[in-house]
C-alpha positions in Angstrom: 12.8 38.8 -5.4 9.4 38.0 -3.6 7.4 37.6 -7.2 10.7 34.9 -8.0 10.2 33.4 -4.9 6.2 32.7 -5.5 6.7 31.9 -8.9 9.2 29.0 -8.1 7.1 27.1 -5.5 5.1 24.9 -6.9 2.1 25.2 -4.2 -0.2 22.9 -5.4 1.8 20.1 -6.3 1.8 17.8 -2.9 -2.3 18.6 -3.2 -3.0 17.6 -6.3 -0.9 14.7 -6.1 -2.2 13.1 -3.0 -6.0 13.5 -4.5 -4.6 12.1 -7.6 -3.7 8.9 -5.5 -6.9 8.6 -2.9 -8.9 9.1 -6.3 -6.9 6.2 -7.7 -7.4 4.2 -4.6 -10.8 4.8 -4.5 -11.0 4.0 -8.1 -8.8 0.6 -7.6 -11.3 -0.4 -4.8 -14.1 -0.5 -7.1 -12.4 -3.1 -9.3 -12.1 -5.2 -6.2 -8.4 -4.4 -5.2 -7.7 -2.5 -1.7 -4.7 -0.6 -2.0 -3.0 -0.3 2.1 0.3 2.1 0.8 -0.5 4.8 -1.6 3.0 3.9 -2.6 1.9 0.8 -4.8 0.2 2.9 -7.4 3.0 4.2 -8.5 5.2 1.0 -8.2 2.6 -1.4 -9.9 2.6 1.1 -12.8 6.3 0.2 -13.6 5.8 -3.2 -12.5 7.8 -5.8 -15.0 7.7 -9.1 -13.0 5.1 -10.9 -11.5 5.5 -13.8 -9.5 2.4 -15.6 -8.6 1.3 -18.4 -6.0 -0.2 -20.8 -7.8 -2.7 -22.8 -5.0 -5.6 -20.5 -5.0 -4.4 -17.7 -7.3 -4.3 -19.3 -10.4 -6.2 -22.2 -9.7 -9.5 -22.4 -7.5 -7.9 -23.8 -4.5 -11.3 -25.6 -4.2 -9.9 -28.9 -4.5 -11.2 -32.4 -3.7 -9.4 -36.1 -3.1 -10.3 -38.5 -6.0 -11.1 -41.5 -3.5 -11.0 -44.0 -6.2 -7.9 -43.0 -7.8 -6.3 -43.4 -4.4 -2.5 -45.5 -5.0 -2.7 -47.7 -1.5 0.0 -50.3 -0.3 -1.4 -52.9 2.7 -4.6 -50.7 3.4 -8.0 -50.2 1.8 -8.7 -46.6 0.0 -11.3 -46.3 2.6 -8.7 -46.5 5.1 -6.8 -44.0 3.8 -9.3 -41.3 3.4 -10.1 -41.4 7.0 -6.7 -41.5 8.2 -6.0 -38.6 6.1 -9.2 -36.8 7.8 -7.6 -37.7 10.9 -4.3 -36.4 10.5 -6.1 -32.8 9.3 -7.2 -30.1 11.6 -10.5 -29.2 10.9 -9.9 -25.9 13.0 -7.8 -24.7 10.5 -9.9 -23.6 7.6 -7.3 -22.0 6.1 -5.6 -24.8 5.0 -6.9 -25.8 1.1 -5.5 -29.4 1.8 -6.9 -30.5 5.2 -10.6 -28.5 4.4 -10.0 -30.5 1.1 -9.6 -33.7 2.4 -12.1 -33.2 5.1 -14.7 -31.9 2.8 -14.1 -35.3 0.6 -14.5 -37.6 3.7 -18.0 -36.3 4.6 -19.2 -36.5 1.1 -17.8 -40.3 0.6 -18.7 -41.6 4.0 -21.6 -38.9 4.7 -21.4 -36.4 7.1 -23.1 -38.5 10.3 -21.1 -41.6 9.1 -17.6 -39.5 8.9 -18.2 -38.2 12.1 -18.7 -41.7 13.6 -15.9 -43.2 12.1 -13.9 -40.3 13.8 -14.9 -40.3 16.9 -14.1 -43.7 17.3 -10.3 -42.7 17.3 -9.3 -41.0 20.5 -6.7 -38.1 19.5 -3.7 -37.4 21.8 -1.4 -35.0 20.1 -1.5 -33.4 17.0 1.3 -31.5 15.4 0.3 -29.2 12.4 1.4 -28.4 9.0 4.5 -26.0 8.5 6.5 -25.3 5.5 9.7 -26.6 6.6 9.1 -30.5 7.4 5.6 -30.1 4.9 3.7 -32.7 7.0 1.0 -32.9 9.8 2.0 -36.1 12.6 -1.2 -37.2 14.6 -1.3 -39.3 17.6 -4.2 -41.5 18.8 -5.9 -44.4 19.9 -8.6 -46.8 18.8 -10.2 -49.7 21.1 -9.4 -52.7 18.5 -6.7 -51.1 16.3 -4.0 -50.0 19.3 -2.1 -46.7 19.4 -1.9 -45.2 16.0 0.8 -43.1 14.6 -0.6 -41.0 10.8 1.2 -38.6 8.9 0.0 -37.5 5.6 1.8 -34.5 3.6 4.5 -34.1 0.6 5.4 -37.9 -0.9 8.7 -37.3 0.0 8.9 -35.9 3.5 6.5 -38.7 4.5 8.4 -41.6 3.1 11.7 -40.6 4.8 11.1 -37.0 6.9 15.2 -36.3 6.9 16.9 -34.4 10.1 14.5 -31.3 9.7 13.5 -30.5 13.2 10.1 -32.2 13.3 9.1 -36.0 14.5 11.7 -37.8 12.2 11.3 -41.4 10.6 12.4 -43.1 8.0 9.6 -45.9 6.8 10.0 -49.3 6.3 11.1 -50.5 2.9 11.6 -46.7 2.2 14.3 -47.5 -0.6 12.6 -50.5 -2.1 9.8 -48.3 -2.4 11.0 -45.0 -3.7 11.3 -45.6 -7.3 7.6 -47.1 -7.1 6.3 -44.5 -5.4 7.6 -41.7 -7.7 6.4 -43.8 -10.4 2.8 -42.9 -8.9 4.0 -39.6 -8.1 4.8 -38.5 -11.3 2.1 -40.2 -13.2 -0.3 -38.5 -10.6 1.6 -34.8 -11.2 1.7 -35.2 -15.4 -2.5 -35.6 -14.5 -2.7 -32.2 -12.9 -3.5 -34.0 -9.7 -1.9 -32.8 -6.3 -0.9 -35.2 -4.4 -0.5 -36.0 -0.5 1.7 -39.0 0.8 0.1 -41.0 4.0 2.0 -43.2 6.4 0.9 -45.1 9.7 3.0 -47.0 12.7 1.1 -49.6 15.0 1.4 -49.8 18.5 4.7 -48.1 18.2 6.3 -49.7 15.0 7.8 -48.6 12.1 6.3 -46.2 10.1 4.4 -47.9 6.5 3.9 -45.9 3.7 0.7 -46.8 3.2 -0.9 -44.4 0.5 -0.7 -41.6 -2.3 -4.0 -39.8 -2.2 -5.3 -37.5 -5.0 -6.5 -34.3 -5.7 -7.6 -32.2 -8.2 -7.1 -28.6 -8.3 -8.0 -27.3 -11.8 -7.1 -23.6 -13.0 -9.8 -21.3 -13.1 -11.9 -20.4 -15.8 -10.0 -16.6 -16.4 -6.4 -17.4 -15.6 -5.5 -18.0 -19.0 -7.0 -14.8 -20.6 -5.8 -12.6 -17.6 -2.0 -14.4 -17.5 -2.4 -13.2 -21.7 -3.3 -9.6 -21.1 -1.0 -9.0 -18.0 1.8 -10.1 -20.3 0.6 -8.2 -23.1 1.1 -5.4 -21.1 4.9 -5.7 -20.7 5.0 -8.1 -17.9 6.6 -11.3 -16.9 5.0 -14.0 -14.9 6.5 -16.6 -13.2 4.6 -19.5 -11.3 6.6 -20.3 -7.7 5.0 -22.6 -6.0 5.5 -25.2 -3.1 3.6 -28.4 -5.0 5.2 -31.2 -7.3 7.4 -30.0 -10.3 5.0 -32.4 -12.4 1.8 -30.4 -10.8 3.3 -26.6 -11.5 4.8 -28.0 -15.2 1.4 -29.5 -16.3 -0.6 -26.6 -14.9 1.8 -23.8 -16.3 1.0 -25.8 -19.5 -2.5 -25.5 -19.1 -2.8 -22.1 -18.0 -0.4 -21.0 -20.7 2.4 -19.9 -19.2 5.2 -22.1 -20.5 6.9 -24.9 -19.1 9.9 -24.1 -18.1 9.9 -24.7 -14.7 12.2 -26.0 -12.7 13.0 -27.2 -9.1 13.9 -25.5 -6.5 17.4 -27.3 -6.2 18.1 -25.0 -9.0 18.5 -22.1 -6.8 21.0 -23.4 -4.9 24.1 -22.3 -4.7 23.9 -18.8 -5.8 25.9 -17.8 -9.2 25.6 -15.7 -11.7 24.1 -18.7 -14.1 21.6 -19.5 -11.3 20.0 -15.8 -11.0 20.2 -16.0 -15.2 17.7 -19.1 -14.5 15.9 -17.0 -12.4 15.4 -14.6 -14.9 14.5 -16.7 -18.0 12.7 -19.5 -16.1 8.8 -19.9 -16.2 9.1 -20.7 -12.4 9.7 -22.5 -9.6 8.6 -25.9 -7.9 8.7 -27.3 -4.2 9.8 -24.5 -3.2 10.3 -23.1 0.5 9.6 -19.5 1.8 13.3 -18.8 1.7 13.3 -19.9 -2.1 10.5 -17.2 -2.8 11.9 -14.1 -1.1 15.8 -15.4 -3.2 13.8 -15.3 -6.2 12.6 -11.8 -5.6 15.7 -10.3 -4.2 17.5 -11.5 -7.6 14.9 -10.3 -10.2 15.2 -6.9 -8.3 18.9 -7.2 -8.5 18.6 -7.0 -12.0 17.0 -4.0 -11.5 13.0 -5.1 -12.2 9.9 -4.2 -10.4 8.2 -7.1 -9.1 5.2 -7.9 -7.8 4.3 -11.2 -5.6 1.3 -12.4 -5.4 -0.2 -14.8 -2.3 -2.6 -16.2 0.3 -0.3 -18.0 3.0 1.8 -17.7 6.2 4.7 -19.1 4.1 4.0 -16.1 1.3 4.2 -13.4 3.6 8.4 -13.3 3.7 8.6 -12.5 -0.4 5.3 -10.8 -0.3 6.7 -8.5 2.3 10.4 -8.5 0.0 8.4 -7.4 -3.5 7.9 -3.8 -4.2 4.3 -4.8 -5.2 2.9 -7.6 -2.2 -0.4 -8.8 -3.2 -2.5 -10.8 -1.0 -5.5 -13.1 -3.0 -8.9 -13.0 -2.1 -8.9 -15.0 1.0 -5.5 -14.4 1.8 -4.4 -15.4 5.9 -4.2 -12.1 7.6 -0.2 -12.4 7.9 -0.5 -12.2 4.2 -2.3 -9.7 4.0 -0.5 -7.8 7.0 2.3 -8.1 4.4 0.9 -6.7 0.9 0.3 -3.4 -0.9 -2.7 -4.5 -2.4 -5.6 -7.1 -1.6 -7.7 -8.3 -3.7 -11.4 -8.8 -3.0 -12.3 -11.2 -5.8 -10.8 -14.6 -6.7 -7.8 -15.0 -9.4 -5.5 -12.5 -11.0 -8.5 -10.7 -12.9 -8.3 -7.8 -10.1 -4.7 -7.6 -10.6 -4.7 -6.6 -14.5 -7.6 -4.4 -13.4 -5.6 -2.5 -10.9 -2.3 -2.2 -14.0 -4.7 -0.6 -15.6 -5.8 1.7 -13.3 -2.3 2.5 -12.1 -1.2 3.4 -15.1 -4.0 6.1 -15.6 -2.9 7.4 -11.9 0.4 7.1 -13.4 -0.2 9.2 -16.6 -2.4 11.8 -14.6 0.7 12.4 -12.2 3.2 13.0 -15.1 1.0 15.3 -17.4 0.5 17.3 -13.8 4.3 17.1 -12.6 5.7 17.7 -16.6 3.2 20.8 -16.5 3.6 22.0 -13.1 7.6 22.1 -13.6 7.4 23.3 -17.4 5.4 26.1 -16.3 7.6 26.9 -13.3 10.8 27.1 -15.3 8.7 29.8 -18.0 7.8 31.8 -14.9 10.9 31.8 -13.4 12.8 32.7 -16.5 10.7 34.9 -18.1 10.5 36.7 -14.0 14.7 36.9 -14.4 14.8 37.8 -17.7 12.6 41.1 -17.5 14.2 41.8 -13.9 18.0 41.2 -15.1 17.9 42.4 -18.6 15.6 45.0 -18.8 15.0 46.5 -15.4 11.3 45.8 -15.5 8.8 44.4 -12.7 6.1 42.5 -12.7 4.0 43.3 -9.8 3.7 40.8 -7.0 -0.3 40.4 -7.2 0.0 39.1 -10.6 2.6 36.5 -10.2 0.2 35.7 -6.5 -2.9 35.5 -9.3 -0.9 33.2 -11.8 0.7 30.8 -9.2 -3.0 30.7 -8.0 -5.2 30.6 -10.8 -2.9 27.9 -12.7 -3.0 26.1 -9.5 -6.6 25.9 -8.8 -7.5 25.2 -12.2 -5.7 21.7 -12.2 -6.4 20.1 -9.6 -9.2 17.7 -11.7 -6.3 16.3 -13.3 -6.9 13.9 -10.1 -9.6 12.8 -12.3 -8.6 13.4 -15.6 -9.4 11.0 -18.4 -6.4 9.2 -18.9 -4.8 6.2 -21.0 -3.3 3.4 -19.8 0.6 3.0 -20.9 1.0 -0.9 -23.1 4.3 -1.2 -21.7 5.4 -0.8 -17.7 5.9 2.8 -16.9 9.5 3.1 -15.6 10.0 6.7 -14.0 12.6 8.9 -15.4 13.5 12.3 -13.8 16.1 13.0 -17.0 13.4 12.8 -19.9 10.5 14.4 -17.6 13.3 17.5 -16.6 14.2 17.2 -20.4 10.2 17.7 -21.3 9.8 20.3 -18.9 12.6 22.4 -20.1 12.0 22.3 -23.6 7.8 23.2 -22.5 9.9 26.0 -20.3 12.3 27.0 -22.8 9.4 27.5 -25.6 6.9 29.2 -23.1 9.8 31.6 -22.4 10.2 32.4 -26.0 6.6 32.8 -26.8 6.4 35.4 -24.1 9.1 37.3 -24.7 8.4 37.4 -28.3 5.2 39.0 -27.4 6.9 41.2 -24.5 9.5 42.3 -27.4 7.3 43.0 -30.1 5.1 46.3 -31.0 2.4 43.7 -32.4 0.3 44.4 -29.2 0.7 47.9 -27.2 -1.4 50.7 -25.7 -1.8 54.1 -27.0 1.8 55.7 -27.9 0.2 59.2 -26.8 0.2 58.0 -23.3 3.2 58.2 -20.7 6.1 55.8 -20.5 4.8 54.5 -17.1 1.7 53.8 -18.3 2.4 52.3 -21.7 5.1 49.8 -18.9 1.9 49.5 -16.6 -0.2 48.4 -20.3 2.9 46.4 -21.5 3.2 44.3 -18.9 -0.6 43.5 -18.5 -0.7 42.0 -22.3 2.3 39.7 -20.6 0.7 38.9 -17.5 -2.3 38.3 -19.3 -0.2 35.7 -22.5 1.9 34.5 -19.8 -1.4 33.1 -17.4 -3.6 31.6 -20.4 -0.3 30.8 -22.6 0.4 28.2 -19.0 -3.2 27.0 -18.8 -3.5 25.9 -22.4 -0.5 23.7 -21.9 -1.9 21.6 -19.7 -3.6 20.0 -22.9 -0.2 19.2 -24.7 1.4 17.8 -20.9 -1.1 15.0 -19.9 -1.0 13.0 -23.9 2.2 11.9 -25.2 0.0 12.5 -28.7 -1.0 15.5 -30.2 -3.5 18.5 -28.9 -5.2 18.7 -32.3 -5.8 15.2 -32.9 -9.4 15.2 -31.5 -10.8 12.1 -33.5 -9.1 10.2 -31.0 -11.9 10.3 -28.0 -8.7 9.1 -25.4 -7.1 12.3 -26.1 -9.9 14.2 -25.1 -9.8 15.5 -21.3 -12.3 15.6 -18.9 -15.1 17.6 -19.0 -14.0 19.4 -15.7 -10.5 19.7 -16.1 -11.9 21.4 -19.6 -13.7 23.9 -18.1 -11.8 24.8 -15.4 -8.6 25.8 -17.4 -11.0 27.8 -19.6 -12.9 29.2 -17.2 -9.9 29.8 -15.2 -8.5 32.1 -19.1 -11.8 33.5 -18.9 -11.5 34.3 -15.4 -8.2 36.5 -16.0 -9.4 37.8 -19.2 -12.4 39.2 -17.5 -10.2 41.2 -14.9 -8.1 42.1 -17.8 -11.0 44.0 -19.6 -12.3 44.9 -16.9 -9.7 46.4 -15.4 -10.8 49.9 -15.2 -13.6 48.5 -13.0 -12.0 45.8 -10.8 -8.5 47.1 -10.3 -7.1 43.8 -10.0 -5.2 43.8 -13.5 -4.3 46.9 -15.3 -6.9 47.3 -17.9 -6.5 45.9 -21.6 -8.2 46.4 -24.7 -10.7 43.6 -25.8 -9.1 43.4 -29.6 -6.0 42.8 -27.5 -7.3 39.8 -25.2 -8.5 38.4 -28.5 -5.2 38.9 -29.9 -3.4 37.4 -27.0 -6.0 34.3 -27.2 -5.1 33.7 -30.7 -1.7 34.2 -30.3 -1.4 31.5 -27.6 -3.5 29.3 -29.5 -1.4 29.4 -32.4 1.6 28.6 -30.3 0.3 25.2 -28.5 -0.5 23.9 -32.3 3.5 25.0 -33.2 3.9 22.9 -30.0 1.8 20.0 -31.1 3.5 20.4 -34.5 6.9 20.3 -32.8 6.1 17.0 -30.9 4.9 15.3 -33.9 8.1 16.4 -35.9 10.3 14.7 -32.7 8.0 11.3 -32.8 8.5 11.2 -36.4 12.2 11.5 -36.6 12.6 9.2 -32.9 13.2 12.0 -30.5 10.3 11.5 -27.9 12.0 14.4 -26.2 8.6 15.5 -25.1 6.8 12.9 -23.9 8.5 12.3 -20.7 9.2 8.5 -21.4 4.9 7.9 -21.8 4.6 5.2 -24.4 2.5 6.2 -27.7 0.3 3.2 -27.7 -2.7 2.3 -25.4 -3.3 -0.7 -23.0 -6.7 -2.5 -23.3 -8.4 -5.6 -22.9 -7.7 -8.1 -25.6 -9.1 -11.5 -25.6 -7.3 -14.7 -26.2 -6.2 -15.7 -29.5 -7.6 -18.6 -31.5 -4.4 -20.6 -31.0 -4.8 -20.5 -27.0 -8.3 -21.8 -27.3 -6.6 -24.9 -28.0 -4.1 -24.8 -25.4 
């Protein structure tokens, strides 16, 4: 009972796994991604969706107002860049739009100039930028000009700001002027420009719209390659984003993601054809925070793994919703308080770097766990089997040495080299406990065959106890490097002998260790007469045994290829055959 009960407990499993995952951490944090739950390795693995911010993720978020492409009505363009300077916060340097437009106003006026032109304006009140009304409201004075009343934000909100909980107005001419002013809009938003509405009351009158300022905010340089290779690797990106419909469509054109994107009216009300949008669209435009976290909650609905990507206060709700939260490089710290992951370098380069890496972690944890179970199952059997049908023991040190030894020796499959899955890797406890048994069944059989058999036995002049005692050495001793070896046919889903492949190879360390580790028990095996750990066994015998087991993992590797062949990947846990990498863009997208 006590040698069943070691052999069943897997003791080195929690270890090895939680190196297996600070290694990976450590690993991801090279490639410029911080990982803040172990938890996201695994879940970025099986990642299928990704849902990205588009303002600073896929574009540089470095953007600047066009000044002379400005759309004014009753005001000069000058005008309207320093109103817009004046109704932006230049405390908040978060914001891409006010540090835009400020940034623009001290390179068209000059810095001293700017600042002069400022300062003769008197603030009173200033109310900031939220995603629910999408505009800032300032209040101030000027000696000539009178009390002054600017807004500048989304085109629409400005023009008539609707019952939304903020300083609500409705501007003069608002209806004569709306079909003009999406005119602008739209031909602005087809340009890739972003654009921000601007409207000013005098001495207490009616708010004018008075301007439709410009800005430019073009992808960056890798967006397209990396928005390519993350959906060669099995995964779906969607653009949701909070700027025009014309804006996300032209840049989803641009960046290659497809144009079907639609508004976020779309998501309202819920139905079973609205979360089939969800699921086919490219994305989503002018869209609130509650729009993001519906999206995600309906793509995992369906039952997919998704991943959100952000750098704002408003992306921290579905960044906090995703099974994968990633905050940007630059990311507001409520973002970041939200994600898995943050990224240390701009763009979504980092983010196919860490899919990559979490799919090694991924595959290192499988070959380990498919192993670590497989070879529990052939203990455990074989244990019963010689207790139940044939009255025989093995003694409690060996099954202490084997559940040690085999233990020990794995642990560098934390580092182990290992190759990244194409497709998402979706966890499946049925095919892994199907691998296992079948890598338990067989072990059991290739031991007993050996326990059964007269191939391999000591002296028959000697007494019954000692022939048992020389028996069940030769099975400790099959049993112990019989285990080890299979560690080479767990962590590939390809073959053991097919060594021109160099990503088939293992590490150097995990290599020696599991050979040193056979060499290690072989040793005490012939040696037995002078360590008294193992009950002595002949040295044709140990080369027998090492033979013997050799022969078996290539029947093994022969048996997997057979299964593969005939399209019964019953042994390779669910890992895909074929291997991620790092392919560039195809001629076609050049051109895009």
């Amino acid at each position: 009972v006590l040698a069943l009960v070691i052999g069943a407990v897997p003791i080195a499993l929690p270890l090895v796994m939680q190196v297996t995952m600070a290694i990976g951490a450590a690993s991801m944090a090279k490639r410029q991604a911080i990982v803040t739950h172990l938890t996201a390795l695994q879940e970025i693995a099986s990642m299928t969706v990704l849902c990205s911010d588009k303002t600073g993720t896929l574009t540089t978020a470095d953007m600047r107002v066009l000044p002379h492409r400005t759309w004014t009505h009753r005001m000069t363009k000058d005008d309207a860049l320093l109103y817009a300077c004046l109704a932006s916060n230049p405390a908040n340097k978060e914001d891409p739009i006010d540090k835009a437009i400020l940034g623009s106003g001290h390179e068209h006026f000059g810095e001293e100039e700017a600042d002069k032109l400022m300062n003769m304006y008197k603030k009173e009140k200033f109310v900031g930028f939220n995603p629910t009304v999408k505009r800032t409201v300032v209040y101030c004075e000027h000696e000539e000009k009178g009390k002054l009343k600017i807004s500048k934000g989304l085109v629409d909100k400005v023009l008539v700001t609707g019952d939304d909980g903020g300083d609500c107005w409705e501007c003069a001419d608002a209806e004569k002027m709306r079909e003009e002013l999406k005119e602008v809009d739209v031909r602005f938003s087809s340009q890739g420009y972003k654009t921000v509405g601007l409207a000013v009351a005098y001495d207490g009158g009616p708010m004018v719209f008075s301007a439709i300022i410009p800005m430019l905010d073009p992808p960056r340089n890798d967006t397209k390659l990396t928005i390519y290779r993350i959906r060669e690797a099995g995964i779906n990106v969607k653009m949701i984003t909070g700027d025009h419909l014309n804006i996300a469509i032209e840049t989803s054109r641009l960046i290659g993601l497809g144009t079907n994107v639609l508004p976020a009216s779309d998501l309202w009300p819920a139905s079973a054809t609205r979360d089939e949008t969800i699921v086919t669209s490219d994305g989503f435009a002018q869209v609130l925070p509650k729009d993001k976290r519906e999206v995600i909650l309906v793509l995992q609905n369906r039952g997919l793994v998704v991943g959100m990507t952000g750098d704002g206060v408003n992306d921290a709700p579905a960044l906090a919703q995703a099974q994968i939260g990633i905050a940007v490089d630059g990311a507001t710290e409520a973002a970041c308080s939200a994600a898995d992951i943050i990224l240390t370098q701009p763009g979504l380069s980092a983010i196919f770097d860490a899919v990559v890496e979490s799919r090694k972690i991924f595959a290192r944890l499988r070959s380990y766990v498919l192993y670590r179970i497989g070879a529990t199952i052939q203990i455990v059997l074989v244990l019963s089997i010689l207790i139940y049908a044939y009255n025989d023991t093995m003694p409690a040190l060996y099954v202490i040495l084997l559940a040690l030894v085999n233990d020990v020796t794995m642990l560098p499959v934390a580092s182990d080299n290992a190759s990244p899955s194409a497709l998402p890797e979706i966890p499946s406890m049925p095919q892994i406990l199907l691998a296992a048994f079948l890598y338990g069944f067989i072990g059991t059989g290739q031991t007993m065959a050996l326990y059964l058999s007269d191939v391999i036995h000591s002296d028959p002049s000697t007494d019954p106890e000692e022939r048992r005692k020389y028996r069940m050495a030769v099975t400790y001793l099959q049993m112990s490097i019989a285990v080890e070896l299979n560690i080479f046919s767990c962590r590939t889903p390809l073959y053991v002998g097919n060594i021109l492949r160099r990503d088939t190879w293992p590490s150097l360390l995990l290599f020696i260790c599991v050979m040193g580790g056979n060499l290690l028990v072989s040793l005490l095996a012939g040696f037995g007469d002078t360590f008294h750990v193992v009950h002595k066994v002949e040295w044709i015998d140990i080369a027998w045994i090492w033979l013997y087991d050799l022969g078996c993992l290539l029947v093994i590797d022969l048996l997997k290829r057979f299964l593969s062949v005939i399209g019964a990947d019953w042994m390779s846990a669910g890992a895909a055959g074929d291997v991620l990498g790092y392919p560039e863009l195809p001629d076609e997208f050049h051109g895009a």
